[in-house]
N, C-alpha and C positions, 0 to 999 in steps of 0.2 A: 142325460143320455149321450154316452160319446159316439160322435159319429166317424162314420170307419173311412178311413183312407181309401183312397183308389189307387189303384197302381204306378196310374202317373206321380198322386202324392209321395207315395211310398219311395218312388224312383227319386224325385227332388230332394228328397228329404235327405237318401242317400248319399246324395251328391255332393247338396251344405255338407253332411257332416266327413264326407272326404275331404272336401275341400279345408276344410276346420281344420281337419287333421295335418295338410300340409302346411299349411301357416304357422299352426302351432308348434310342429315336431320338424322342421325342413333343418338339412336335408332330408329326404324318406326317401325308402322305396316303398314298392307295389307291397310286396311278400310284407315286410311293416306294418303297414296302413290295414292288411289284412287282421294282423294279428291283435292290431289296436283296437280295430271295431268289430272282433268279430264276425267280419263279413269271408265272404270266398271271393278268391282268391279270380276268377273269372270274373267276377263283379267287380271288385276294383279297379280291374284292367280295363273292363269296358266306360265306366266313369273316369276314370283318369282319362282314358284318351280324348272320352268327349271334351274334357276339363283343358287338355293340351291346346288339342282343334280350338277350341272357344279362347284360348289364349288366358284364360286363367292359372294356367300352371304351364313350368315348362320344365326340360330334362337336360342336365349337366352332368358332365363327367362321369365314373365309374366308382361306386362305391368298394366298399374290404370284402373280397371273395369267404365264404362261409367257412368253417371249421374244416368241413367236410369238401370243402376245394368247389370247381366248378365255374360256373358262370358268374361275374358280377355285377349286382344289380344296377340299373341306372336309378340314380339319384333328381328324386322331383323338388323342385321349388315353386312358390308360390309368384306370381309376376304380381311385383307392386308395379309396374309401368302398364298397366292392359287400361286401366281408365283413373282418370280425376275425380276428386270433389274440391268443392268450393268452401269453405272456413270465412265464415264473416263475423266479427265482432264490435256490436256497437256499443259504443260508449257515451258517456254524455259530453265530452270534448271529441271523440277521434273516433271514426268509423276504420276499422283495418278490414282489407280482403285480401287472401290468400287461395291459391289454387296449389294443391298437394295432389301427390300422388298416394296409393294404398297404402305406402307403408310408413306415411307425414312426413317423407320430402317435402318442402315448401321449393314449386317452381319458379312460383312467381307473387310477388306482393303489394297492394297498393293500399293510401291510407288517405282520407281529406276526413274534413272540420267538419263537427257534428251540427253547429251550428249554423255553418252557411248552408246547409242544405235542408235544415230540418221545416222547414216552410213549403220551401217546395217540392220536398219530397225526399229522404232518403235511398227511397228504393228503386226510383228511379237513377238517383245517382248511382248506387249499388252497380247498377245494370250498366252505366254508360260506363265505369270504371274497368269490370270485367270484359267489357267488348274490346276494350283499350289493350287489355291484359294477354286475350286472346291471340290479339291482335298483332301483338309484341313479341310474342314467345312463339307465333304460326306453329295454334297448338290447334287440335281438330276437335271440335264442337261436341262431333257426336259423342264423342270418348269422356265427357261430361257427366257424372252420374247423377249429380244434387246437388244442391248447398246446406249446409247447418250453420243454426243464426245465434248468438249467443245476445240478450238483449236486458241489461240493467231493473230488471223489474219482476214482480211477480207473471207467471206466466204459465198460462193453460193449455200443455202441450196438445190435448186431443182436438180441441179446437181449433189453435195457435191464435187465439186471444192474449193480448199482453192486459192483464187486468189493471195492471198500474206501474208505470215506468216514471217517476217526480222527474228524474231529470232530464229525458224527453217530453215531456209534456203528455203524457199518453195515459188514458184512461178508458179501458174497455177498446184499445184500438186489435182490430181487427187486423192481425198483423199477416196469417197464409193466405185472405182471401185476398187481401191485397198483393200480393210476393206473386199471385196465379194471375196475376195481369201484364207481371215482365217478364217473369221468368216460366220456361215450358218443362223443365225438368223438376223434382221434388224437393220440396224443398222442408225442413224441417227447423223448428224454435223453440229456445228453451231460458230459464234464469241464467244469467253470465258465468255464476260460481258454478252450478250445474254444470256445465261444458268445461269450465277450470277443473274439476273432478275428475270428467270422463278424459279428460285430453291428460291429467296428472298418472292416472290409471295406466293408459296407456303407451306414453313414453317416457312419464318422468320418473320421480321417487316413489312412487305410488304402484309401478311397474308388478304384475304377478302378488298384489295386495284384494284380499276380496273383501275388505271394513276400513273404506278410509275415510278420515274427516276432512277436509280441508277447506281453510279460514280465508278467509280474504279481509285484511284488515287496512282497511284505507279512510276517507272522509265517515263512510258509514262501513259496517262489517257485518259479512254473510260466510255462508258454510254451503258448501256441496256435501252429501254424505254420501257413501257407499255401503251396501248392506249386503254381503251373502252374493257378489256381482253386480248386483241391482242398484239401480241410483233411487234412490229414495225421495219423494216430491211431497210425501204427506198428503189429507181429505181434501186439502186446496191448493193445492199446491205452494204451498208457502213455508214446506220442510226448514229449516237451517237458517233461520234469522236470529241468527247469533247476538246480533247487536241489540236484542230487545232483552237478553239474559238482563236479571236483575244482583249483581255480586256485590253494594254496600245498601241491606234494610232501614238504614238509619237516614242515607240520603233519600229517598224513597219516603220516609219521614217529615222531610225537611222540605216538602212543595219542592222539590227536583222540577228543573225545567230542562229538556231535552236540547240539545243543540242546534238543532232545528225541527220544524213543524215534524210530526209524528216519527222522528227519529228514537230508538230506545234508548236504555239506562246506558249498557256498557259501550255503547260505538258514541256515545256524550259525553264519557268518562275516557275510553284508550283511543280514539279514533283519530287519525290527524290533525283534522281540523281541530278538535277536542286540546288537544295535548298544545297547539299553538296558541286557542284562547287563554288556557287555566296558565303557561308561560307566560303572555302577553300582561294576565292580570298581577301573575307576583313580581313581573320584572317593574311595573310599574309603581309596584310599593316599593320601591330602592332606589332611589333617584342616583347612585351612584354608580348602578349595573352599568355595565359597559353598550349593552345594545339600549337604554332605556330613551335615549332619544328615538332612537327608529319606531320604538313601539308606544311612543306617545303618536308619532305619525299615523303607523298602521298598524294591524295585529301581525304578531309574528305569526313563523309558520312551527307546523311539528316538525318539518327538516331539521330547521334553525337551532330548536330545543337539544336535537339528539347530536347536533353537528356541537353545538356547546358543552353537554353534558358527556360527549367524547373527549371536550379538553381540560374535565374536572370543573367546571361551573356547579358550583351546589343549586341555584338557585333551580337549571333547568335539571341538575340531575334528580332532584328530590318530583319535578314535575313528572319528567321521562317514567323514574323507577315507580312510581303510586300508579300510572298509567299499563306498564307491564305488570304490575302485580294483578289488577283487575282482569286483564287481558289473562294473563296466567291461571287464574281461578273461573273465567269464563272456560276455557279448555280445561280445566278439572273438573268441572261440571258437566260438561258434553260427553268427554271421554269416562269419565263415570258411567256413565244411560248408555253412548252406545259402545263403549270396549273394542274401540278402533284400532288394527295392526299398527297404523301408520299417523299421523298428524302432519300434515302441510301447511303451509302457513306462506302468502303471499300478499301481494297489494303495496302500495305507495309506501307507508309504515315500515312496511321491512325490507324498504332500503338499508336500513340501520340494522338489519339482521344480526350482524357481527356484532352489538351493543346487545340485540334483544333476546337473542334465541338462548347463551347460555344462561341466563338469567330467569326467562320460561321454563329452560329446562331444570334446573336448579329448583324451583318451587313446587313444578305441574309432579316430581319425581318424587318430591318428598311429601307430598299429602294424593298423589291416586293411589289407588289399592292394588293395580295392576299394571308393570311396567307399559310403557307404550313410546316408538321412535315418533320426534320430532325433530320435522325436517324445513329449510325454505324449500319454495319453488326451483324445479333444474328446467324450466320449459320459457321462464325469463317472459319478454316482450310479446313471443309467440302461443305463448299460454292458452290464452283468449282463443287465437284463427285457431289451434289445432285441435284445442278442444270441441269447438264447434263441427269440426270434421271428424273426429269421433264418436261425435251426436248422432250425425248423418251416418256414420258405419253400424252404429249398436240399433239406428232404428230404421234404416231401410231395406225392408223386405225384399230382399234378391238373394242370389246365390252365396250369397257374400258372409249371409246368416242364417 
């Protein structure tokens, strides 16, 4: 049974979807905004100005007088300066926090070691960092609306249970009842690729995309997906765990051992760390390779591999190119099932973009069934904070949405 609006809802409802209106179509005017939604022409008037007064919107310049001559309208825009959120992205080396403004300005930015504080507490340090921040930039408190937390692990937003975070150490930690001890504003959590997604969506390549995939391919490799607008989290939230794809049956055969404890097939096979072991192993059958003393010492890295296989080294190029192909047939498999506008592709790994992506593209083109753009990341180091601030705009409930 739907239950019926009251007037007041009705009136709110209104006002989101004026307010939508300018954000998305600005500049606008009144008479516009009328014909967009439908509405009369008295009613917009009266919501815009509350929208002005409340400093949600404000009025510039004079727009192109009509056909028919006359008056010209004043031109509304959206104020990304009326309030903050907070973008925090933790990592299992580097906590970053960022304070933005509405429209992913980054004001201000701070970052420490995941590991000196993960003992006593990250979120307490979270909080002593942002005081700092505040503090620096004599930025006003109240004009604070939230923070969004992007965090390495599986994770249950309606709860904000982090179910299993390995490289935090965290299982079943309780991660908003905790956050409602330092902080008084709202604060929302989510998987790290998830908020990589939403923050891709919304200022990078991924920009006016409503099906996009995007990979994060680093030590281990995950996927944020986007559906029809919708971020997708799956019955447990554990949508887009890429790296568990299965793309050689025959290793899978052969007692496959993961690269690390409960890590999948393909992030053991293209994954950094991956790509430096299986180098490390064939450099060492050459006692003539030129790094092979170093890698008697220690394992190389997958850097190392693409930084050689950039100067014609067969050994690491055969390692690098078996690596991308896997990596390539993981994304023709995803892009198969969900038929995504766009593919992003980021993390540690594609540093080496310029080596990998024509090479993806070149394979993922020639065996899917339906063309599809791949792209790297345009959001770089800030990826992570702005996503997270994203998080916080697409899921708190104010005027805003």
């Amino acid at each position: 049974m739907n239950k019926k609006l009251s007037n007041a809802e009705i009136r709110t409802n209104n006002k989101k979807m004026v307010l939508q209106c300018i954000k998305n179509s600005q500049p606008i005017s009144r008479a516009e905004i009328a014909e967009k939604l439908h509405f009369s022409k008295p009613t917009v008037s009266l919501l815009v100005d509350e929208l002005v007064k409340e400093k949600w919107v404000y009025e510039k310049g004079i727009g192109e007088s009509s056909s028919q001559g006359g008056r010209r309208p004043i031109h509304l825009y959206f104020n990304e300066k009326v309030a903050y959120v907070i973008g925090v992205d933790i990592g299992g080396t580097k906590v970053k926090i960022a304070i933005s403004d509405l429209g992913g300005k980054i004001i201000s930015v701070s970052s420490f070691n995941t590991r000196k504080h993960l003992e006593s507490g990250l979120l307490k340090q979270i909080l002593k960092e942002l005081q700092e921040m505040i503090q620096r930039n004599q930025l006003d408190e109240s004009l604070i609306l939230g923070m969004g937390v992007g965090v390495p692990g599986i994770t249950e937003t309606k709860t904000g249970v982090v179910i299993e975070a390995p490289s935090l150490k965290w299982v079943r930690y309780p991660f908003l009842t905790e956050a409602e001890r330092f902080f008084s504003f709202p604060v929302y959590v989510d998987n790290d690729v998830n908020i990589a997604v939403l923050g891709e969506q919304w200022l990078g390549k991924a920009k006016n995309k409503e099906n996009v995939l995007f990979i994060s391919v680093g030590t281990g490799i995950g996927s944020g997906i986007i559906i029809h607008n919708q971020l997708y989290r799956g019955s447990s939230y554990a949508s887009g765990e890429l790296g568990y794809m299965v793309t050689d049956k025959n290793d899978m055969k052969n007692e496959f051992k993961p690269i690390f404890h409960r890590y999948g097939y393909l992030e053991s096979v293209a994954g950094g760390k991956a790509i430096g072991r299986k180098f490390t192993e064939h450099v060492l059958q050459n006692k003539s390779h030129p790094v092979f003393a170093e890698a008697a010492k220690k394992e190389l890295t997958g850097e190392q591999a693409f930084s050689l296989a950039k100067a014609g080294d067969v050994t690491a190029l055969a390692v690098v190119e078996d690596a991308i192909e896997h990596l390539a047939y993981g994304i023709i498999n995803a892009a198969t099932l969900l038929n995504p506008e766009v593919v992003i592709l980021d993390g540690g790994v594609m540093k080496s973009a310029d080596f990998i992506l024509p090479r993806i593209q070149k394979i993922v083109h020639q065996y899917l069934p339906s063309s599809v753009e791949i792209f790297q990341s345009q959001l770089g180091e800030n990826a992570g904070v702005l996503g997270a601030v994203s998080l916080f705009l697409s899921e708190y409930d104010s005027i805003l949405n």
